[in-house]
C-alpha positions as a Markdown table, in Angstrom:
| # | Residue | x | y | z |
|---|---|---|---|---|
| 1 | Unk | 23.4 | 105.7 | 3.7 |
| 2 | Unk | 20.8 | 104.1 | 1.4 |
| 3 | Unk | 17.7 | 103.3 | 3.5 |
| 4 | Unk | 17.2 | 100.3 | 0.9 |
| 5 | Unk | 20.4 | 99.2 | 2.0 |
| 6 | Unk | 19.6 | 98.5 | 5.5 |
| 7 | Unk | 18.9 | 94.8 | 6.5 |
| 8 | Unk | 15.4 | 94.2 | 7.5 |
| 9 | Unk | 14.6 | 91.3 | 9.8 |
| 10 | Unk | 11.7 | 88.8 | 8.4 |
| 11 | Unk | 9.1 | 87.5 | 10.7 |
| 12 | Unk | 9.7 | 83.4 | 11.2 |
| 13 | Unk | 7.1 | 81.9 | 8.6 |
| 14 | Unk | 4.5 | 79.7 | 10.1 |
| 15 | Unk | 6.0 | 76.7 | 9.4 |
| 16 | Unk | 8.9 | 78.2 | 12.0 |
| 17 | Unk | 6.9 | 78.6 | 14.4 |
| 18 | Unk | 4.7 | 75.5 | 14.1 |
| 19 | Unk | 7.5 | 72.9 | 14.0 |
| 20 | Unk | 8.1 | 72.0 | 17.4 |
| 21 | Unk | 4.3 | 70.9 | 17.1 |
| 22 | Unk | 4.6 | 68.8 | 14.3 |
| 23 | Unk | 7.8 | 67.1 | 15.1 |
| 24 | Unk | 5.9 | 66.1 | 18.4 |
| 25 | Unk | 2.8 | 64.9 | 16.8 |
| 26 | Unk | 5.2 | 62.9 | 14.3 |
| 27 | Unk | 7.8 | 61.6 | 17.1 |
| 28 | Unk | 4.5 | 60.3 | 18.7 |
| 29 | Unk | 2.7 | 59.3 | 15.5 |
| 30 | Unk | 6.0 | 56.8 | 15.2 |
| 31 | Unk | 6.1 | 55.8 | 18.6 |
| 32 | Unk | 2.4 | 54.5 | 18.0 |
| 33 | Unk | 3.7 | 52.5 | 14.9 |
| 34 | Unk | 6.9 | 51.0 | 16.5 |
| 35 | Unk | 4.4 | 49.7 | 19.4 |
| 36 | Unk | 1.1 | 49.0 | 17.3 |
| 37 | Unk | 4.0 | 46.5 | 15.2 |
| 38 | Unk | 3.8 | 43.6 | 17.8 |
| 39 | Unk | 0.3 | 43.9 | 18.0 |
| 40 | Unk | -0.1 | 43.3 | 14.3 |
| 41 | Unk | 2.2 | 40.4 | 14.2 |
| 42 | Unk | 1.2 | 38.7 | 17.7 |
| 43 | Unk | -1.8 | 40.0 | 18.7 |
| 44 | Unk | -4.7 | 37.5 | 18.0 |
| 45 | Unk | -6.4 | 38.3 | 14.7 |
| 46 | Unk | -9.4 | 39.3 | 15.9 |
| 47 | Unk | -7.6 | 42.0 | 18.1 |
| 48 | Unk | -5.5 | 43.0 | 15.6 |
| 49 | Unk | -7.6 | 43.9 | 13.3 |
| 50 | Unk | -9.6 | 46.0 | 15.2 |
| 51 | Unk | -6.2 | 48.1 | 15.1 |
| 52 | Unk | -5.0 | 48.0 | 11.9 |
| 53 | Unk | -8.5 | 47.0 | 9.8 |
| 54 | Unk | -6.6 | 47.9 | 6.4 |
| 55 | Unk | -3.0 | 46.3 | 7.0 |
| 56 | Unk | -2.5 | 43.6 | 4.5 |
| 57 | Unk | -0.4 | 41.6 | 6.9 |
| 58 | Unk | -3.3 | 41.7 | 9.2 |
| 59 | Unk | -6.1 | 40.6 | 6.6 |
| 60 | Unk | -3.6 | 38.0 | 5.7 |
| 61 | Unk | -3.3 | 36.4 | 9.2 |
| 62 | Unk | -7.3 | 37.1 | 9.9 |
| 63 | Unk | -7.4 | 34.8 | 6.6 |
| 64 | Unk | -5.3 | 32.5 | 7.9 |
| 65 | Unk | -6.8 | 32.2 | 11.2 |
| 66 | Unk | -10.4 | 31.6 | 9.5 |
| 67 | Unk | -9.1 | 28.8 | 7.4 |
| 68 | Unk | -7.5 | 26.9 | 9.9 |
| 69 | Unk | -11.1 | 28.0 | 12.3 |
| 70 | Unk | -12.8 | 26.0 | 9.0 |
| 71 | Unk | -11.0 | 23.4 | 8.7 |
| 72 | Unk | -11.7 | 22.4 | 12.6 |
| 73 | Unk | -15.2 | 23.2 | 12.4 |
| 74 | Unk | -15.7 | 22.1 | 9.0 |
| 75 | Unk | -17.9 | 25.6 | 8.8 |
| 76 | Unk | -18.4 | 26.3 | 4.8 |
| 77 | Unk | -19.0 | 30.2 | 6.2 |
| 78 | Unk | -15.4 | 30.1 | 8.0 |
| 79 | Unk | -14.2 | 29.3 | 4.4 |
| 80 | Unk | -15.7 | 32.1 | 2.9 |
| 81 | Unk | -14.7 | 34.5 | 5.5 |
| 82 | Unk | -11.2 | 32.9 | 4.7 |
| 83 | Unk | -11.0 | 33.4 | 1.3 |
| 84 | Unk | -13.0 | 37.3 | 1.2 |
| 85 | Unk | -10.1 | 38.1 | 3.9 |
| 86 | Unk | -7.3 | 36.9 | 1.7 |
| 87 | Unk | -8.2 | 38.6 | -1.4 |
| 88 | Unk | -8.9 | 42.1 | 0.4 |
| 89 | Unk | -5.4 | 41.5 | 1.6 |
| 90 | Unk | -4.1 | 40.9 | -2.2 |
| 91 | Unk | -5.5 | 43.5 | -3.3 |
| 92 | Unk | -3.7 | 46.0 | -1.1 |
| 93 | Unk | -0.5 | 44.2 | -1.8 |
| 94 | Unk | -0.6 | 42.0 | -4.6 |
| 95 | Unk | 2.4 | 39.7 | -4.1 |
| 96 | Unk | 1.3 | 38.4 | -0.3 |
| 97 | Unk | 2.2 | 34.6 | -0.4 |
| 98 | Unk | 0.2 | 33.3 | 2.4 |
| 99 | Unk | -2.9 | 35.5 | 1.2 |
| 100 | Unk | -2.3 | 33.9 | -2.5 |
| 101 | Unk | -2.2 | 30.1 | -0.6 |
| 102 | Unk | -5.5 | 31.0 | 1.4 |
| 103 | Unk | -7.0 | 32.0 | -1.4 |
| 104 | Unk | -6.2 | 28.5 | -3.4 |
| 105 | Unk | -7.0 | 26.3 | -0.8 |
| 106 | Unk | -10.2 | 27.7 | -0.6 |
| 107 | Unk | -11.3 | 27.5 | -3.8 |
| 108 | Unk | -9.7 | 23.6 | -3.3 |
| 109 | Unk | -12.4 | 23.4 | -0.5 |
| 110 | Unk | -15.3 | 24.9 | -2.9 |
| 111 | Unk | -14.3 | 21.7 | -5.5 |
| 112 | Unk | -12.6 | 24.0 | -8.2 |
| 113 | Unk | -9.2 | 22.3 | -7.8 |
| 114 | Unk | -8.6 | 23.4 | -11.4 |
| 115 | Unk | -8.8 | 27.1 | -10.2 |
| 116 | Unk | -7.1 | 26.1 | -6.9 |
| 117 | Unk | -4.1 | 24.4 | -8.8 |
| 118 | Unk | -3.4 | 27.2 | -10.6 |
| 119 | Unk | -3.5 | 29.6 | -7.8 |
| 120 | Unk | -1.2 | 27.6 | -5.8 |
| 121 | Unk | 1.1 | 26.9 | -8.4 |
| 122 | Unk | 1.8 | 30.3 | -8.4 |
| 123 | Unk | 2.4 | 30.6 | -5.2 |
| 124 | Unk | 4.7 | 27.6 | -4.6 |
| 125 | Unk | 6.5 | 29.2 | -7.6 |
| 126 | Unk | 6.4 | 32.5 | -5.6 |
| 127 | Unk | 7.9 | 30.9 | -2.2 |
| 128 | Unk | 9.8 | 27.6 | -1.9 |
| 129 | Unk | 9.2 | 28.2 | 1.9 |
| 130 | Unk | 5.3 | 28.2 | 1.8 |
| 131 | Unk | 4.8 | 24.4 | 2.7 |
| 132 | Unk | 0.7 | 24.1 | 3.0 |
| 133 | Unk | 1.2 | 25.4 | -0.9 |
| 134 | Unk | 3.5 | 22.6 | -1.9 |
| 135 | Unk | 1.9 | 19.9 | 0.3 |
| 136 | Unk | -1.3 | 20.2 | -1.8 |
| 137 | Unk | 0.1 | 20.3 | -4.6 |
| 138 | Unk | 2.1 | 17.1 | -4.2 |
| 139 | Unk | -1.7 | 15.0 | -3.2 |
| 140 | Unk | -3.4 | 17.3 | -6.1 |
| 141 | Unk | -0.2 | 15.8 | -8.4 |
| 142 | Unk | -0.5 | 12.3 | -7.5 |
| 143 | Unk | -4.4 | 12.0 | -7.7 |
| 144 | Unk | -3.7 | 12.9 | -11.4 |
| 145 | Unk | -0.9 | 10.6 | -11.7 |
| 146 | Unk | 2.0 | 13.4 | -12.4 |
| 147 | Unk | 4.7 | 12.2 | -10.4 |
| 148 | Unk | 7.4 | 14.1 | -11.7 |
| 149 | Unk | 5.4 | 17.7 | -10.6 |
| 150 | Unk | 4.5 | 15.8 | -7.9 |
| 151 | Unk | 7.7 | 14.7 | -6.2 |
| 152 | Unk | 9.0 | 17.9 | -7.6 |
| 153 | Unk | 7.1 | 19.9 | -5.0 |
| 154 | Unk | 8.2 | 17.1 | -2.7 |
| 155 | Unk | 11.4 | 17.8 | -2.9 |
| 156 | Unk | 10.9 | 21.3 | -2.3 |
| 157 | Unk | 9.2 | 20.0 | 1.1 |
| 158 | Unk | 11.9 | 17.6 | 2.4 |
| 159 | Unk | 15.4 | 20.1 | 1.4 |
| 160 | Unk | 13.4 | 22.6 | 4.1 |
| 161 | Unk | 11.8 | 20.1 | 6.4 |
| 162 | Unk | 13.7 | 17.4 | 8.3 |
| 163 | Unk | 10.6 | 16.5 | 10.5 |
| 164 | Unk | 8.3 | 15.9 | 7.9 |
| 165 | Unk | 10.8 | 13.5 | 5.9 |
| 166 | Unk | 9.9 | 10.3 | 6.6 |
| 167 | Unk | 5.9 | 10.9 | 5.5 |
| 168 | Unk | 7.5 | 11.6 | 2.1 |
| 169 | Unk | 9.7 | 9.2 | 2.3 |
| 170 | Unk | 7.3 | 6.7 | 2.6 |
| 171 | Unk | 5.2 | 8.4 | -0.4 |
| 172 | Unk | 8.3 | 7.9 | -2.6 |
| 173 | Unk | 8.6 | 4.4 | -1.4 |
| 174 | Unk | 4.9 | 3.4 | -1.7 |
| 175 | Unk | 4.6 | 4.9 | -5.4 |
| 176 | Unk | 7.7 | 3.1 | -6.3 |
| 177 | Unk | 6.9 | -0.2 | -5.1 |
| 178 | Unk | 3.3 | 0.4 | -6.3 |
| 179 | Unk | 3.7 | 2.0 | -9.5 |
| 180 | Unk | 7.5 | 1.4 | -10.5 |
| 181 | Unk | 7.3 | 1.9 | -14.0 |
| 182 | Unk | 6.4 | 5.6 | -13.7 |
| 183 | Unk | 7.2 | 6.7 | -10.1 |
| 184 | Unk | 11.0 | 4.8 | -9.9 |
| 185 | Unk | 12.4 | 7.0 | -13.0 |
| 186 | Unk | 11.1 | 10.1 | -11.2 |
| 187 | Unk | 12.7 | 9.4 | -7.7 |
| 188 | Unk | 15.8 | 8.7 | -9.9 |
| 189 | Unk | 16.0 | 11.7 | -11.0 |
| 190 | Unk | 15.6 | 13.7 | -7.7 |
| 191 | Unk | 18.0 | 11.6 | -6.1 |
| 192 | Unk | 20.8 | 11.5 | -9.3 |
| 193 | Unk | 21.0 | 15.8 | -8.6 |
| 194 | Unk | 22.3 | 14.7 | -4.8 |
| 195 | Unk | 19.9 | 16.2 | -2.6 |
| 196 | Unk | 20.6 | 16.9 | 1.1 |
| 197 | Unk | 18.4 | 14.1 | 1.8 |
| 198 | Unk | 19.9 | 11.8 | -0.9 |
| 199 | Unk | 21.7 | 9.5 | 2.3 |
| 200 | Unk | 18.6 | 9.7 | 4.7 |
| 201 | Unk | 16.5 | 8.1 | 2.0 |
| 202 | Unk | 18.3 | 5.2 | 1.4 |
| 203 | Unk | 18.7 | 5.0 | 4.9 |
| 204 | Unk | 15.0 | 5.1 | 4.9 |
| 205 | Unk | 14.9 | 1.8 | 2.7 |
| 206 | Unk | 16.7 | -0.8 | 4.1 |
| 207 | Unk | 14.3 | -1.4 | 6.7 |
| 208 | Unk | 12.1 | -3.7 | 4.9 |
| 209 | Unk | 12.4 | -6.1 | 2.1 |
| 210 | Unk | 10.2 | -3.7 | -0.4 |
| 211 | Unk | 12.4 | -1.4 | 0.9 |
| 212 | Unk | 15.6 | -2.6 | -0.3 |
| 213 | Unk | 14.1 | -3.6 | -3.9 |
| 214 | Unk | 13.9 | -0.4 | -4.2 |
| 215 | Unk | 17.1 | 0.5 | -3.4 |
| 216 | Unk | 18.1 | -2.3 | -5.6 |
| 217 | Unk | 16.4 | -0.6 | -8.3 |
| 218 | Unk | 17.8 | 3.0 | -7.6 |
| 219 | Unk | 21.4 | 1.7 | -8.0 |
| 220 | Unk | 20.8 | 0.5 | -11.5 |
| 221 | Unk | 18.9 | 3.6 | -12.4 |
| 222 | Unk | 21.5 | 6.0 | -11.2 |
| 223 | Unk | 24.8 | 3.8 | -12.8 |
| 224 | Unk | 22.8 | 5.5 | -15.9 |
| 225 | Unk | 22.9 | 8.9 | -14.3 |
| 226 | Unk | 25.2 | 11.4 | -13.5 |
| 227 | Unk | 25.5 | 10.8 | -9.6 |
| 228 | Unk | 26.2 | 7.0 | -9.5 |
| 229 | Unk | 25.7 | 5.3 | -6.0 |
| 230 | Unk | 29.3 | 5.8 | -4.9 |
| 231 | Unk | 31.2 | 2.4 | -3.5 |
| 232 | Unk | 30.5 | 3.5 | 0.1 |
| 233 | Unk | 26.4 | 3.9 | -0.6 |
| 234 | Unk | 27.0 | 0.9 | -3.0 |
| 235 | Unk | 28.2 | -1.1 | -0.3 |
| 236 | Unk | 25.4 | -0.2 | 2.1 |
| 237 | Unk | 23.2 | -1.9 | -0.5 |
| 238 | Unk | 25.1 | -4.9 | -0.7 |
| 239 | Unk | 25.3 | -5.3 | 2.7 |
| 240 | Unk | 21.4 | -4.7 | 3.9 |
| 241 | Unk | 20.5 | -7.2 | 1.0 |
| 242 | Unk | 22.9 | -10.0 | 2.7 |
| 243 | Unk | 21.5 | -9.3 | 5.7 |
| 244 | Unk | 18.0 | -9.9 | 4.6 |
| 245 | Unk | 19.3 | -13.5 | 3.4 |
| 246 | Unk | 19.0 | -11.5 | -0.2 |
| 247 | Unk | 22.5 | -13.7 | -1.9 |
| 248 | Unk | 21.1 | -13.6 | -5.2 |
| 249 | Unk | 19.7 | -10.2 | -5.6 |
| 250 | Unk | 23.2 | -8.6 | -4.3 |
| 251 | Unk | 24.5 | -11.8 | -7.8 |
| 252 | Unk | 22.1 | -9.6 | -9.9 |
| 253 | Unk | 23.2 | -6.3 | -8.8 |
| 254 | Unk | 26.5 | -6.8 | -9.7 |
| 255 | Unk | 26.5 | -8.2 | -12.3 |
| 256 | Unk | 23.9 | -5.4 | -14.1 |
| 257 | Unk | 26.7 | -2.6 | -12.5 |
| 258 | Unk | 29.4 | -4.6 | -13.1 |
| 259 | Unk | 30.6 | -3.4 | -9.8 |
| 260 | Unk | 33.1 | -4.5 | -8.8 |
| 261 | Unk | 33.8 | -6.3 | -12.6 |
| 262 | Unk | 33.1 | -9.9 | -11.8 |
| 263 | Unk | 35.9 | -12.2 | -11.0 |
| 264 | Unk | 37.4 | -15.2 | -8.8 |
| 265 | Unk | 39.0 | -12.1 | -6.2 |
| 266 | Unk | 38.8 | -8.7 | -5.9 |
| 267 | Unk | 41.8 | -6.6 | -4.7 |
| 268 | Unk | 43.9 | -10.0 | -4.7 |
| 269 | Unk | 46.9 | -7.9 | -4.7 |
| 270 | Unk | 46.2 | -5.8 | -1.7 |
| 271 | Unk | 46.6 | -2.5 | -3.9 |
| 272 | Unk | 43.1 | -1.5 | -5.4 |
| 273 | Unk | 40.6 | -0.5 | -3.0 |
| 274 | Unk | 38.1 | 0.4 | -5.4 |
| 275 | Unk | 35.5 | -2.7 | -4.7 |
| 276 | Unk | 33.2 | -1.9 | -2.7 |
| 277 | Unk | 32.2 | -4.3 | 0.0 |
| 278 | Unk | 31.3 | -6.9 | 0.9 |
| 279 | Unk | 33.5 | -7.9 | -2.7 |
| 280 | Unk | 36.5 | -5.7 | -1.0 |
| 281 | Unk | 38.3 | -7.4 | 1.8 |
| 282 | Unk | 37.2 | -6.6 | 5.4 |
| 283 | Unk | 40.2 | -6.2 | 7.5 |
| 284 | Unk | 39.5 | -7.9 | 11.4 |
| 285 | Unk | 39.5 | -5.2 | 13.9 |
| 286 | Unk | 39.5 | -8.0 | 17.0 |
| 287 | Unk | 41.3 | -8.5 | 20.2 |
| 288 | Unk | 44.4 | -10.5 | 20.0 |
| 289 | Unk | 45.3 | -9.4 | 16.0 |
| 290 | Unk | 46.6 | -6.4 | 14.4 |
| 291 | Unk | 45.2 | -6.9 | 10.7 |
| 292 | Unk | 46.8 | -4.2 | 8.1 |
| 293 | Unk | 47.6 | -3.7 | 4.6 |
| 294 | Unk | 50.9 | -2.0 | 4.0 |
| 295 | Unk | 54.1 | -2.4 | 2.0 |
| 296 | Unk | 56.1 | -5.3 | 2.6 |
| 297 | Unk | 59.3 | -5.0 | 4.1 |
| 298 | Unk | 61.2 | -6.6 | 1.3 |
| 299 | Unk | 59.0 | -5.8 | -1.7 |
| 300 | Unk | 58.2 | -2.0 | -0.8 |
| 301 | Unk | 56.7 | -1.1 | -3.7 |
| 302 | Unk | 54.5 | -3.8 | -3.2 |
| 303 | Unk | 51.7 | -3.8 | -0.6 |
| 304 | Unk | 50.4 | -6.9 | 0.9 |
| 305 | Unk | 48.3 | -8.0 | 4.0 |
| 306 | Unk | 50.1 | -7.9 | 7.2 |
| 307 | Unk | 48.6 | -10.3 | 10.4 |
| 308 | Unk | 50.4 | -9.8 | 13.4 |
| 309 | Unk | 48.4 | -12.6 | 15.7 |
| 310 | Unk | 48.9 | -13.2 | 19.4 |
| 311 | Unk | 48.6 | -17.5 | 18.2 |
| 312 | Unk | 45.5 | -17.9 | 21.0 |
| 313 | Unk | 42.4 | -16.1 | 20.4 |
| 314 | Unk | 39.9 | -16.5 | 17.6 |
| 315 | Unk | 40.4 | -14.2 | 15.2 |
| 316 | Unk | 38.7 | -13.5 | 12.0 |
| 317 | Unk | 41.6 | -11.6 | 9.7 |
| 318 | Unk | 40.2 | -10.9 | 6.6 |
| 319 | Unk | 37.0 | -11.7 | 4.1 |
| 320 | Unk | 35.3 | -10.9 | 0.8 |
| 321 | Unk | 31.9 | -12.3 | -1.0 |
| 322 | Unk | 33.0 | -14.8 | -3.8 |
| 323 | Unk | 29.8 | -15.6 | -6.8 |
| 324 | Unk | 31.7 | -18.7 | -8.0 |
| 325 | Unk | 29.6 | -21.1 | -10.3 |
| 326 | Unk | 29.9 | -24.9 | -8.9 |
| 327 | Unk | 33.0 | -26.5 | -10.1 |
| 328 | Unk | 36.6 | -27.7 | -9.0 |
| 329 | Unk | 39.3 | -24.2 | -8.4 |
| 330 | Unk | 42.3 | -23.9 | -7.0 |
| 331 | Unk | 43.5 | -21.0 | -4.5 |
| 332 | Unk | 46.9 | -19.5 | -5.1 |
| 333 | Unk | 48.4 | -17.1 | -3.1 |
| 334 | Unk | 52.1 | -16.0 | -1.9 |
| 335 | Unk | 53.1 | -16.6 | 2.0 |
| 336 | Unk | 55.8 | -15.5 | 4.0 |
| 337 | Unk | 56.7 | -16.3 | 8.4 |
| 338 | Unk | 57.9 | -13.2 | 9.6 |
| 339 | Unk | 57.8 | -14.9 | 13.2 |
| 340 | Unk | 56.3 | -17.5 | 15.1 |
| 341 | Unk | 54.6 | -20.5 | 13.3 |
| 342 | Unk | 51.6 | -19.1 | 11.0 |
| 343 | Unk | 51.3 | -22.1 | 9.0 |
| 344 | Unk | 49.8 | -23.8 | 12.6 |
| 345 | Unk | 48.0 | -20.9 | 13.0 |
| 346 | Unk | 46.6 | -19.1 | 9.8 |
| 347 | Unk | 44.1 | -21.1 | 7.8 |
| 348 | Unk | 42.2 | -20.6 | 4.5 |
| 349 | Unk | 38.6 | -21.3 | 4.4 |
| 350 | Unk | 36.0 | -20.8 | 2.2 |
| 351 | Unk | 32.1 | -21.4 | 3.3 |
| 352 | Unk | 28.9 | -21.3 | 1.2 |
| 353 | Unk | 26.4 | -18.5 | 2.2 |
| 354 | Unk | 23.8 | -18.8 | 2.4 |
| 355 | Unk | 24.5 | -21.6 | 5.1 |
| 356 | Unk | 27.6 | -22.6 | 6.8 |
| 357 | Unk | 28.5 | -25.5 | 4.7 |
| 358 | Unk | 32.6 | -25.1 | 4.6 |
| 359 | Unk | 34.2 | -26.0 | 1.5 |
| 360 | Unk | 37.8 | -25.6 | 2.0 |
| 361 | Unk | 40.0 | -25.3 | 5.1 |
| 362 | Unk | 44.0 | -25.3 | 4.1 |
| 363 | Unk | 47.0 | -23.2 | 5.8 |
| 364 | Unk | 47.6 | -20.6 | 4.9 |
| 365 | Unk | 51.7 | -20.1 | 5.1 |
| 366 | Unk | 53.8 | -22.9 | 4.3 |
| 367 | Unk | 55.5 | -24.5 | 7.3 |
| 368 | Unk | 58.7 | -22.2 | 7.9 |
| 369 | Unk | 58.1 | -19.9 | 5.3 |
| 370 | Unk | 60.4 | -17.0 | 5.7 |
| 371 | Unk | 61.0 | -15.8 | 2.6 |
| 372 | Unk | 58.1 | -15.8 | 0.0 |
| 373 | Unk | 56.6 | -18.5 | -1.0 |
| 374 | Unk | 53.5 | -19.9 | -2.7 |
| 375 | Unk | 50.6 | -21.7 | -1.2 |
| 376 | Unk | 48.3 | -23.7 | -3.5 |
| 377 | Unk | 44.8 | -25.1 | -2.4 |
| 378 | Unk | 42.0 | -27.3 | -4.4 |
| 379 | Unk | 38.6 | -27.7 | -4.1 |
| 380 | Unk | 35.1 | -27.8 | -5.0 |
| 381 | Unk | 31.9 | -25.7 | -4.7 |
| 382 | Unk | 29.0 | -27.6 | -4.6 |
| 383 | Unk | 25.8 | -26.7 | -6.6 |
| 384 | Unk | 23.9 | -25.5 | -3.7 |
| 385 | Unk | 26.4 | -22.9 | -2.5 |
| 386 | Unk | 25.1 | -19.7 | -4.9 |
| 387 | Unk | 27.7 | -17.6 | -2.6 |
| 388 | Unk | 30.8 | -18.1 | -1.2 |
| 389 | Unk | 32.9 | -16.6 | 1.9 |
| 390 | Unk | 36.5 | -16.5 | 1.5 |
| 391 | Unk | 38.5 | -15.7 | 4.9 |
| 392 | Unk | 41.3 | -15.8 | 6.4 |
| 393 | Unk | 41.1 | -17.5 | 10.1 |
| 394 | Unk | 42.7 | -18.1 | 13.2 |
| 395 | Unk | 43.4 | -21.8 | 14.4 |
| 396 | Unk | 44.6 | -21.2 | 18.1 |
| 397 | Unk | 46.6 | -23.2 | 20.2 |
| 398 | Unk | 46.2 | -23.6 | 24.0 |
| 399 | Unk | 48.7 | -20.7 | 24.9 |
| 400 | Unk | 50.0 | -17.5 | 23.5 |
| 401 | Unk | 52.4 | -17.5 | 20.2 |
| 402 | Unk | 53.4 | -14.2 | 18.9 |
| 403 | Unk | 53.2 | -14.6 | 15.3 |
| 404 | Unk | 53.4 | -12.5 | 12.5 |
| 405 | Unk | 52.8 | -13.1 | 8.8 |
| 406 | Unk | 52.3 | -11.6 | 5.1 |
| 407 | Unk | 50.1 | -12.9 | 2.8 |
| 408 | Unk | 49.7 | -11.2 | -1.2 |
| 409 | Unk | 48.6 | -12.6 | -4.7 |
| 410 | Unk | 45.5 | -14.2 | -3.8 |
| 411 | Unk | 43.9 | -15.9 | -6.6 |
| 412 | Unk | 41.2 | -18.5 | -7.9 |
| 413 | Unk | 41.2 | -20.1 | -11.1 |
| 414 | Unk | 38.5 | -22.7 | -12.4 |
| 415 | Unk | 39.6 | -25.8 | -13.0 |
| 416 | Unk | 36.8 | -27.8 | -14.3 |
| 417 | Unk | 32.7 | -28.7 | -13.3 |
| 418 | Unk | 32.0 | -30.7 | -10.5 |
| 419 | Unk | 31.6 | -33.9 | -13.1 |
| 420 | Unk | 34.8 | -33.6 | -14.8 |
């Protein structure tokens, strides 16, 4: 045989022979990083970076932790120290948010808000999360009068931050009530995109008289928009007006939305529910009365209000807001007894608001009525009576009378002015 033929064993290189060595010193070179982690992230700066003197992370939160040391002590050094931290973290990784944002607010502290601006613009652009970036930016906004950029950032705040709402809430209020020519439009448009905080805003409002003027003013800004109030936040506004004795504003607001379109009645025909209220009727939900709309046993295809009424307790079945002008009307409306004695029972009335001048009190089912049949009613609204409630009542008797009874085709037509 060939002696070049015969295998020869090769000695194990060093590397062999070394690598139970090195994969120890690397297990325990990890095991050092996995624990020195905590450290870095929880440890108190000045701890930390004792361990880890060139981790960006750790720079960043000495930074931090000067700033905030300044801004206690009001200590112009602390600043320094601040700012010298964060841009030795930056400049071992370059796209560090919090770094960027120490580094702006301090030159904000130094008086170069120019400098400062543009640094923390970039880093609100960076991160919608870093708040201290954005909240400077929305007082640095409004001290230069640029609300838009201003509630821009604001917005960026409140989508994040449900504890910090009702501070910036109260900005948007203030600026609008303040400055409503610029600020309103701007609010108009943060709201008209539907933001998570669109409702909580408005809910924010109706608080105080200022408060709802603005909200007044929102609705007609946003009918122009693409998210108009809808009848439900519509109605809120309505409502919170009336309740603030605020009759004519809630006139003017309808009439500039032209919702609902003005007339005598809305839904008179119990079949549109679009009206919002208080100019939709508002069904009684009341002990003693079971107040529905729902198609009439012999006209099915034709809904109509339903009262079943125990004939005893006071009962307040159905109302809407009526803007009639002063003048002489007459109420029409169709009737029918399905049992029991409803004409003794069920009345009309109609009573100025505000106030509680009454106007007209007339049954409101013709004596023994069972079939359909139509109810006619006349009277006059006096010239200090801007608003007008139109209900349907209860006029008990001293002891229990089932009664049930359908009412449909409600209408008021003008007849003439008070001196005709």
């Amino acid at each position: 045989m060939d002696a070049s033929a015969v295998p020869v064993a090769r000695e194990p290189g060093r590397f062999a022979a070394y690598a139970p060595y090195a994969l120890t010193v690397g297990a325990v070179w990890l095991g050092w990083q996995i624990l020195l982690q905590p450290v870095l992230q929880r440890a108190p700066p000045e701890i930390a970076i004792r361990a880890a003197p060139g981790s960006p992370m750790v720079l960043r939160r000495a930074a931090e932790a000067e700033f905030a040391a300044g801004q206690k002590t009001n200590n112009a050094r602390r600043y320094d120290n601040a700012a010298a931290l964060a841009r030795e973290a930056l400049s071992r990784a370059p796209f560090n948010v919090r770094a960027l944002r120490v580094v702006g607010l301090s030159e904000a502290r130094a008086g170069r808000d120019s400098a400062a601006d543009d640094i923390l613009t970039l880093a609100g652009n960076w991160s919608l999360r870093d708040d201290p970036a954005h909240a400077w930016l929305v007082e640095h906004r409004l001290k230069r009068g640029d609300y838009a950029s201003a509630f821009a950032h604001a917005d960026t705040l409140v989508r994040r931050r449900e504890d910090i709402r009702p501070e910036v809430f109260r900005l948007f209020t203030v600026a609008a009530t303040q400055d409503g020519a610029r600020a309103l439009p701007e609010i108009a448009r943060l709201v008209d995109a539907r933001p998570p905080w669109r409702q909580a805003y408005f809910d924010s409002l109706y608080g105080t008289v200022e408060g709802l003027q603005v909200a007044a003013n929102l609705a007609v800004l946003l009918q122009r928009g693409k998210a108009p109030l809808t009848n439900q936040e519509l109605a809120q506004v309505y409502l919170h007006l009336l309740e603030k004795g605020q009759v004519e504003a809630v006139r003017t607001i309808r009439a500039r939305l032209n919702r609902p379109p003005v007339s005598a009645v809305s839904n008179g025909d119990f079949g549109d529910a679009a009206a919002p209220q208080p100019f939709q009727w508002r069904l009684g939900q009341e002990a003693g009365a079971v107040v529905e709309i729902v198609p009439d046993d012999i006209r099915p295809s034709d809904p109509a209000l339903r009262i079943d009424y125990d004939g005893y307790s006071t009962v307040l079945f159905a109302e809407q807001l009526l803007f009639l002008t002063p003048g002489r009307y007459r109420l029409t409306a169709e009737a029918r007894a399905e049992a029991g004695e409803p004409g003794e029972r069920l009345v009309w009335s109609l009573t100025c608001s505000p106030g509680d001048l009454r106007v007209l009190s007339a049954p409101a089912v013709a004596r023994s009525a069972a079939v359909w049949t139509p109810v006619s009613t006349e009277f006059t609204v006096p010239a200090a009576c801007p608003g007008q409630w139109l209900r349907i009542e209860s006029r008990g008797g001293d002891r229990r009378m089932p009664t049930i009874a359908w009412i449909d085709h409600v209408a008021i037509t003008e007849l003439g002015s008070p001196n005709d």
